[in-house]
FITORTOR-235423 format. One record per residue (C-alpha): residue in one letter; y negated, z negated, x negated. Coordinates in steps of 0.1 Angstrom, whole numbers. Each point is the difference from the previous one (the first is absolute). Layout:
REM FITORTOR-235423
> aa,north,up,east
> A,Y,Z,X
...
***
This chain:
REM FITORTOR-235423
> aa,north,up,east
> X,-1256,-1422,-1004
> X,6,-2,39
> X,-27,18,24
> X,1,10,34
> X,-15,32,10
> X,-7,10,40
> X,25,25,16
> X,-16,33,10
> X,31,10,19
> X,9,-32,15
> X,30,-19,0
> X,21,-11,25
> X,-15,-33,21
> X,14,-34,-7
> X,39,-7,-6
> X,-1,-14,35
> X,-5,32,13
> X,24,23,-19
> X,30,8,5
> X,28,-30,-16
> X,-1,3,-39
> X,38,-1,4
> X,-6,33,16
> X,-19,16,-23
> X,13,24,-29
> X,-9,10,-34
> X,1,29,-22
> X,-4,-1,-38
> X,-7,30,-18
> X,-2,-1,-42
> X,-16,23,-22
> X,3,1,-40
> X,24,-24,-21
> X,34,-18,0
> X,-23,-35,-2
> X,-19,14,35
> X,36,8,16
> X,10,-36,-10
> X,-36,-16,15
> X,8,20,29
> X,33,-17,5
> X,-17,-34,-2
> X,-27,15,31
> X,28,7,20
> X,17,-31,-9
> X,-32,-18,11
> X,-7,13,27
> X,35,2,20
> X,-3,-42,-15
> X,-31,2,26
> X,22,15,26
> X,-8,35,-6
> X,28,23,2
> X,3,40,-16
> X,-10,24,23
> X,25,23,8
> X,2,37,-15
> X,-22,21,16
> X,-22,-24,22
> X,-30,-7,-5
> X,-4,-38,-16
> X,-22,-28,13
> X,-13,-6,-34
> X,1,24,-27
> X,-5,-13,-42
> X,-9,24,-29
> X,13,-12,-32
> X,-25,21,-23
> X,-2,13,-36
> X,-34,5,-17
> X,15,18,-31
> X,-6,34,11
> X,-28,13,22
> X,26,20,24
> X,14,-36,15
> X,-38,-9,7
> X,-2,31,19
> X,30,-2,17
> X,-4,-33,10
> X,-34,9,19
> X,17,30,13
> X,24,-22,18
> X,-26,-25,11
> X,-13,28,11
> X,28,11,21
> X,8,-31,18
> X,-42,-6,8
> X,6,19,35
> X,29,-25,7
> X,-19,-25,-6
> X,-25,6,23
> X,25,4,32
> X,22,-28,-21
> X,-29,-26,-6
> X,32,-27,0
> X,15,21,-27
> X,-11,-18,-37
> X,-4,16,-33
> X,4,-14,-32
> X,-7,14,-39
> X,13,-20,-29
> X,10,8,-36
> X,-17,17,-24
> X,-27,20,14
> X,-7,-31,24
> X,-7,-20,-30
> X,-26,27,-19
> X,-20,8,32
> X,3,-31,20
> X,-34,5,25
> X,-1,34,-7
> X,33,11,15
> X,-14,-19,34
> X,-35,25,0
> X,26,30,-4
> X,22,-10,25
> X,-16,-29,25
> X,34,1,25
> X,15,-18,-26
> X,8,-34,8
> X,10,-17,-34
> X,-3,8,-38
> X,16,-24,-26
> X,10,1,-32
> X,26,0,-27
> X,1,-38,-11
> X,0,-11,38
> X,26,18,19
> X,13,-33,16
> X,-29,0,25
> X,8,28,17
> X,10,-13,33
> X,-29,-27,1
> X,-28,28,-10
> X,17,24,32
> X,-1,-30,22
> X,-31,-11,-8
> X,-17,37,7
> X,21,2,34
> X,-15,-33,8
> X,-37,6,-13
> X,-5,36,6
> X,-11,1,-31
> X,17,19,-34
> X,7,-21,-20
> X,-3,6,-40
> X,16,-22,-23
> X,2,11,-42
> X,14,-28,-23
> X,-7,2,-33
> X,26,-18,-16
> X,39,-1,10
> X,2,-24,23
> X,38,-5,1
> X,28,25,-14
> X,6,29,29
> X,36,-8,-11
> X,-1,-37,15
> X,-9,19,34
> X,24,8,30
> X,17,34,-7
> X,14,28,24
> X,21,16,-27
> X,-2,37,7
> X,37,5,-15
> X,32,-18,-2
> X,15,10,-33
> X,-34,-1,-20
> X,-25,-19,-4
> X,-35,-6,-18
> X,-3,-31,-19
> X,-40,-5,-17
> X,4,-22,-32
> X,-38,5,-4
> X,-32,16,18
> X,-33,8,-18
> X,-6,23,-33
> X,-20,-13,-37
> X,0,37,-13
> X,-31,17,4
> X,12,37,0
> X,-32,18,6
> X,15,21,32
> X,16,-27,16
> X,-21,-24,29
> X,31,-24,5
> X,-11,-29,-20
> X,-33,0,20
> X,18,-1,30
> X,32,-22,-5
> X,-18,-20,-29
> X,14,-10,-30
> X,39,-7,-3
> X,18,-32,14
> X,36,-6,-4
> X,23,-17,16
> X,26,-26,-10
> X,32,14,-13
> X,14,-25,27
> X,-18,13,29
> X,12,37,-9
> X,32,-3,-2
> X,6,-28,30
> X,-17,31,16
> X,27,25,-15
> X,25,-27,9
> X,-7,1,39
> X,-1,36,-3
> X,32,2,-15
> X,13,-26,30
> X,-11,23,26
> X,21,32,-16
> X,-28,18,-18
> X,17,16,-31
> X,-28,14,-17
> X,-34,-15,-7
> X,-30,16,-22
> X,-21,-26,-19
> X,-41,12,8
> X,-29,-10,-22
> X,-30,20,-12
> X,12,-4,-35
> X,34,-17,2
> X,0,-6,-38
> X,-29,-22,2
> X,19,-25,21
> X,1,-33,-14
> X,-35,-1,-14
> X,-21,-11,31
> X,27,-26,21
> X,-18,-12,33
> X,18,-32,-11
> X,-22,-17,-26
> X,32,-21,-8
> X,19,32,-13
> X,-9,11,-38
> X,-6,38,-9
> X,25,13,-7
> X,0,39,-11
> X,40,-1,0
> X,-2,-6,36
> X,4,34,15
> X,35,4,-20
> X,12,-34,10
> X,-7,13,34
> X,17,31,-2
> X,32,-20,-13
> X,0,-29,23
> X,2,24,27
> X,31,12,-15
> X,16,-31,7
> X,-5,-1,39
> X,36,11,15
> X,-9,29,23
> X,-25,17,-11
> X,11,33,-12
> X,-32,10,-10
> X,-36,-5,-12
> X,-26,25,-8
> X,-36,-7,-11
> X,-32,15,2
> X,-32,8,-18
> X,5,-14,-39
> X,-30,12,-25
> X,12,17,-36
> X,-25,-27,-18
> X,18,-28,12
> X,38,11,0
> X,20,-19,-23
> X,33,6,-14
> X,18,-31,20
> X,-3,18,31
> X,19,30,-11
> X,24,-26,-14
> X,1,-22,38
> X,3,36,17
> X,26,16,-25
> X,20,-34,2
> X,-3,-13,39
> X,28,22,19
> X,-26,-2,37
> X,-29,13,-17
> X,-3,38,8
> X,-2,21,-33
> X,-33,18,14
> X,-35,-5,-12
> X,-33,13,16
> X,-31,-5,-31
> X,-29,13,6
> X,-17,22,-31
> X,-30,17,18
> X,-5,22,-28
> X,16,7,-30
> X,-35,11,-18
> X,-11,-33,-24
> X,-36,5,10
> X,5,2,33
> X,22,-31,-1
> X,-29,-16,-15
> X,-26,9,19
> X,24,-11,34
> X,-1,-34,-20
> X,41,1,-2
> X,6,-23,-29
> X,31,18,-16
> X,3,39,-13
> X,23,26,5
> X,18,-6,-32
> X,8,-34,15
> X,11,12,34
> X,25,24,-18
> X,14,-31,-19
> X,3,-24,27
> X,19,36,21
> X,22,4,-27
> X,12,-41,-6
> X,6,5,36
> X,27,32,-5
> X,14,-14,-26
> X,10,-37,17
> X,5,20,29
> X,9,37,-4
> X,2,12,37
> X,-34,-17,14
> X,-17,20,21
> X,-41,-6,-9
> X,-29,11,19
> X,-35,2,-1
> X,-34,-4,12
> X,-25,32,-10
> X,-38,5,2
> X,-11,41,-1
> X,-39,3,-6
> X,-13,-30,-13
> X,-39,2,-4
> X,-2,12,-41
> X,40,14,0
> X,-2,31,-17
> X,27,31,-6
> X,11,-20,-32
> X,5,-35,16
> X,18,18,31
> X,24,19,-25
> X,7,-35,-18
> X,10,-12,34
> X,23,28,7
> X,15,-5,-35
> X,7,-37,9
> X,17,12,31
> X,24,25,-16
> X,6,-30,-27
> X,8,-30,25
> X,20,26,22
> X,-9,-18,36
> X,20,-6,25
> X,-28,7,25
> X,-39,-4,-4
> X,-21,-10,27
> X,-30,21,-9
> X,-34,-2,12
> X,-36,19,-1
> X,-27,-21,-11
> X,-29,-3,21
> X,-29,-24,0
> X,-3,-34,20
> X,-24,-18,3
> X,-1,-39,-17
> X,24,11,-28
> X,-15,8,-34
> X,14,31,-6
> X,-20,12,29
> X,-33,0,-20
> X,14,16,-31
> X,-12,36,-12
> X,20,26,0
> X,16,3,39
> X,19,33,-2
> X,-2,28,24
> X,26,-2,30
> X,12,34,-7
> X,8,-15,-38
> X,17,-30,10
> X,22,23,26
> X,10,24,-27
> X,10,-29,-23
> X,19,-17,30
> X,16,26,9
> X,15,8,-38
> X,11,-35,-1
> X,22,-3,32
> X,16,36,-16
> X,10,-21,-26
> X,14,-30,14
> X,18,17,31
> X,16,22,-31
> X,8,-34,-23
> X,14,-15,33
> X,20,25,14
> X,15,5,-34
> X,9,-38,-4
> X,12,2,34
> X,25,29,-4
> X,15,-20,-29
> X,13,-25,27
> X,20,27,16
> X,38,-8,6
> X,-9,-36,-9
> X,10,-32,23
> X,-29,-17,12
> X,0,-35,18
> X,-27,-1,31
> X,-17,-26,19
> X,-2,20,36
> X,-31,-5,15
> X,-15,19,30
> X,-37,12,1
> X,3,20,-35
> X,12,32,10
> X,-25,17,22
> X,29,30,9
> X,29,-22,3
> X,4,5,35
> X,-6,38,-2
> X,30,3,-33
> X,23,-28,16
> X,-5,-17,-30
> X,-12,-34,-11
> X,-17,-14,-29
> X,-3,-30,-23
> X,-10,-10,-38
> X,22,-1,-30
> X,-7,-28,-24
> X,-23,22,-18
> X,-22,5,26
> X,13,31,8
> X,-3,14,37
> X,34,15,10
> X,5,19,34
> X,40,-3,9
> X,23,10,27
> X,14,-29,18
> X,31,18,13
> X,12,-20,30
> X,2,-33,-14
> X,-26,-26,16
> X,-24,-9,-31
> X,-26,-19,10
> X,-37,-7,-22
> X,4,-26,-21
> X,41,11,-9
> X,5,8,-36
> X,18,35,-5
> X,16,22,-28
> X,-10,36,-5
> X,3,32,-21
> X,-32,12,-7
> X,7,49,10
> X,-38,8,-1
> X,-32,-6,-15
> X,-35,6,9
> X,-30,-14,-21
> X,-4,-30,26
> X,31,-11,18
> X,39,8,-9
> X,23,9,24
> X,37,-10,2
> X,18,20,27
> X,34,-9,-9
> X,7,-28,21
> X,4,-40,-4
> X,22,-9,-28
> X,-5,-34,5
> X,-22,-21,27
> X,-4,-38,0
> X,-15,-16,30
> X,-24,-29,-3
> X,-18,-26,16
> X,-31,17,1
> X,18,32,18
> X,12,-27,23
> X,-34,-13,7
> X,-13,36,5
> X,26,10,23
> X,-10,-33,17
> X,-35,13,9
> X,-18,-8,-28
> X,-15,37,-6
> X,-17,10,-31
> X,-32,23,7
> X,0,22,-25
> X,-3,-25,-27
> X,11,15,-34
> X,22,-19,-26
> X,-26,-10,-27
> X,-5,36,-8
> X,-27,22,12
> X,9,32,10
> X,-15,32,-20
> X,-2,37,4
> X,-26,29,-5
> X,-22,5,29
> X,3,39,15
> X,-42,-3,-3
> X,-10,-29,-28
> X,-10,-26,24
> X,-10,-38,-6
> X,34,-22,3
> X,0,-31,24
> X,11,-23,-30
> X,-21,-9,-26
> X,12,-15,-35
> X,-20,-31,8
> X,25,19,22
> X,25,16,-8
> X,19,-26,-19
> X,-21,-31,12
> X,-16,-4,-34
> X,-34,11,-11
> X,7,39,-9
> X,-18,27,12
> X,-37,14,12
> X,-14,14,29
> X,10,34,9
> X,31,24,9
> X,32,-10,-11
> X,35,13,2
> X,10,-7,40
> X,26,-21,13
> X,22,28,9
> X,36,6,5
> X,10,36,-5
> X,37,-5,6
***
């Protein structure tokens, strides 16, 4: 589908009367997943092909893009907040163009324009490669433009990237969802799942790897479906494909790490615990979603796998790997949940003894079946319930954390992760596990992207800290290519960040979100903080 819909704000006038589109600069800003992150690299990537460049921090950008998330009804309204916000600029701006893509863009298409008429383009999630034509074209027309695709119409992955990091890196092996969890809006929006060819990913990982990137984390609604649906009708389903990957990038020289995010419990099979116990790069770290650990509500969220199950797969997991670190995705309130299903998921919890839980409060939106099911639960009920469950997990996590005390971790320094670094003359970085680890630096000059050796003096439910100095620091390519120039902004290292909010509040990532794969509902959620 490709309409055009008259600007009620007005554009600017035709190119030949802007200002040079070598002159003008862009802005990207991302809400929800790891897979909207990694579309937003491919915007920027587009757009400074089209001789764009990034506006400067602080100033005021000649074109702004929203990269949106339609999982949770908070994103919605902070996206029209900030459309919104910029509507007086674009009055006194009228040169000044605004674009909303992703998610959202592709479930209200029209409707976003009768909300917001300044905008100047809306486009989809299967057509991000038109960009730069839909923004010229609307400079040029004075009209919006709004263009929605409704199949993939090449892989976002095949576009020009501006790589927000230089020691890690995104790498999509598939886009698209065929679970029909009865929360979830994804597969309605990014339609159903389309691999790529085990070729194409890791020639991908390759350049990466060529460029000094050290770390790359493998994105895919449902990463253990990969291999059933190749874009390449030449290329057989294979449902061993996802472990061949996983080894296969074991054998590129370089890469010191790979991480991968969302797999679903009813399709993880015991050869990838055996390609992760037995490939040295791949971190011993996995993020599962279980939602809920109740076996009706599991059913009625149309997960195809029970808790009994997801206990199993956990404990095959420990036992090929005993130190894993394994987080979660949780849902509080689902319409029908009652004391006894919420008690089940709480047993589950102290049972698979989480590293961290991203844990959200169910609330209804709209296009999802779970939206029209009886039973929605009181806000105060779902609060209540929330709130017992973070108790919980900050407890299971602080206590797994104080357990690493006085050991020596090895961390990938990155820059962006700790919020009070500046403030505790500390840095920060990841441990193979996942693990967020604030350090003191001493006077050596480590750079993001160097790998260093710690011992782990305090623990807090969220973040270790490792105040005894550097015992050993190795400097890399990719701290070479930062110290270059080539800043990261604030771009994590495959791992969301978690803590509890001071007030419950809805978090910016989403499991759809906050592990790229299809996980969690609408509502608040633990926040993205650091409380180093």
């Amino acid at each position: 589908m490709t309409s055009t819909v008259a600007h009620g704000a007005g554009s600017a006038g035709p190119a030949d009367d802007a200002e040079p589109m070598s002159a003008r600069t862009y802005q990207v800003r991302t809400y929800g997943c790891q897979m909207n992150v990694h579309d937003s690299e491919r915007m920027a990537g587009l757009l400074e092909a089209a001789g764009y460049r990034r506006a400067a921090e602080g100033t005021d950008a000649d074109v702004v893009v929203f990269n949106t998330c339609a999982v949770r009804e908070n994103a919605d309204n902070k996206l029209y907040g900030n459309l919104s916000h910029l509507a007086p600029r674009k009055r006194t701006s009228p040169d000044m163009q605004i674009a909303v893509g992703g998610c959202l863009a592709q479930k209200d298409r029209d409707a976003l324009l009768r909300k917001a008429p300044w905008v100047d383009v809306v486009f989809g999630t299967h057509n991000i490669g038109s960009l730069p034509a839909l923004l010229d074209r609307a400079r040029h027309n004075r009209v919006a433009q709004v263009e929605i695709a409704e199949a993939l119409q090449q892989f976002p992955s095949s576009l020009p990237s501006a790589r927000e990091s230089a020691y890690a890196a995104w790498v999509s092996i598939s886009v698209g969802c065929n679970n029909t969890c009865t929360f979830c809006i994804v597969p309605s929006l990014r339609g159903k799942e389309i691999d790529r060819s085990p070729a194409d990913i890791l020639a991908e990982v390759q350049s990466l790897v060529d460029t000094g990137v050290v770390e790359i984390t493998l994105l895919g609604q449902n990463v253990n479906a990969y291999g059933v649906s190749f874009a390449d009708p030449a290329l057989p389903r294979n449902r061993g494909a996802f472990a061949e990957l996983l080894r296969a990038c074991g054998d590129i020289d370089g890469l010191e790490r790979v991480r991968f995010t969302s797999p679903h419990p009813a399709e993880f099979t015991d050869d990838v615990i055996e390609a992760m116990a037995q490939t040295p790069n791949v971190c011993p770290a996995l993020h599962m979603p279980l939602q809920s650990g109740s076996d009706r509500v599991l059913r009625a969220m149309r997960r195809s796998y029970r808790a009994e199950r997801y206990l199993g797969i956990i404990e095959r997991v420990r036992a090929a790997m005993p130190h894993a670190a394994i987080t979660t995705d949780l849902i509080v309130g689902f319409p029908g949940e009652t004391e006894q299903d919420f008690a089940a998921t709480l047993d589950v919890v102290r049972q698979a003894r989480f590293s961290a839980a991203f844990t959200f409060q169910y609330s209804k939106r709209p296009g999802t079946p779970a939206a029209e099911l009886d039973g929605q639960l009181p806000k105060a009920v779902v609060q209540e319930r929330y709130e017992r469950l973070v108790e919980l997990q900050e407890q299971i996590s602080l206590e797994g954390n104080r357990a690493i005390v006085g050991q020596r971790v090895e961390l990938l320094v990155a820059t962006g992760e700790g919020r009070k670094d500046t403030l505790t003359a500390r840095m920060s970085g990841r441990a193979r596990d996942g693990r967020l680890v604030h350090f003191r630096a001493g006077d050596g000059p480590v750079r993001p992207g160097d790998i260093v050796t710690v011992e782990v003096t305090d623990a807090a439910p969220h973040h270790l800290i490792a105040d005894g100095g550097i015992l050993a620091h190795r400097r890399t390519r990719a701290g070479d290519a930062h110290a270059d120039g080539q800043t990261v902004r604030g771009i994590g290292l495959g791992m969301p960040g978690i803590g509890r909010p001071v007030v419950p509040v809805a978090a910016e990532a989403t499991s759809c979100g906050s592990a790229g794969g299809c996980g969690s509902a609408d509502g608040a959620g633990s926040s993205a903080g650091d409380p180093q």
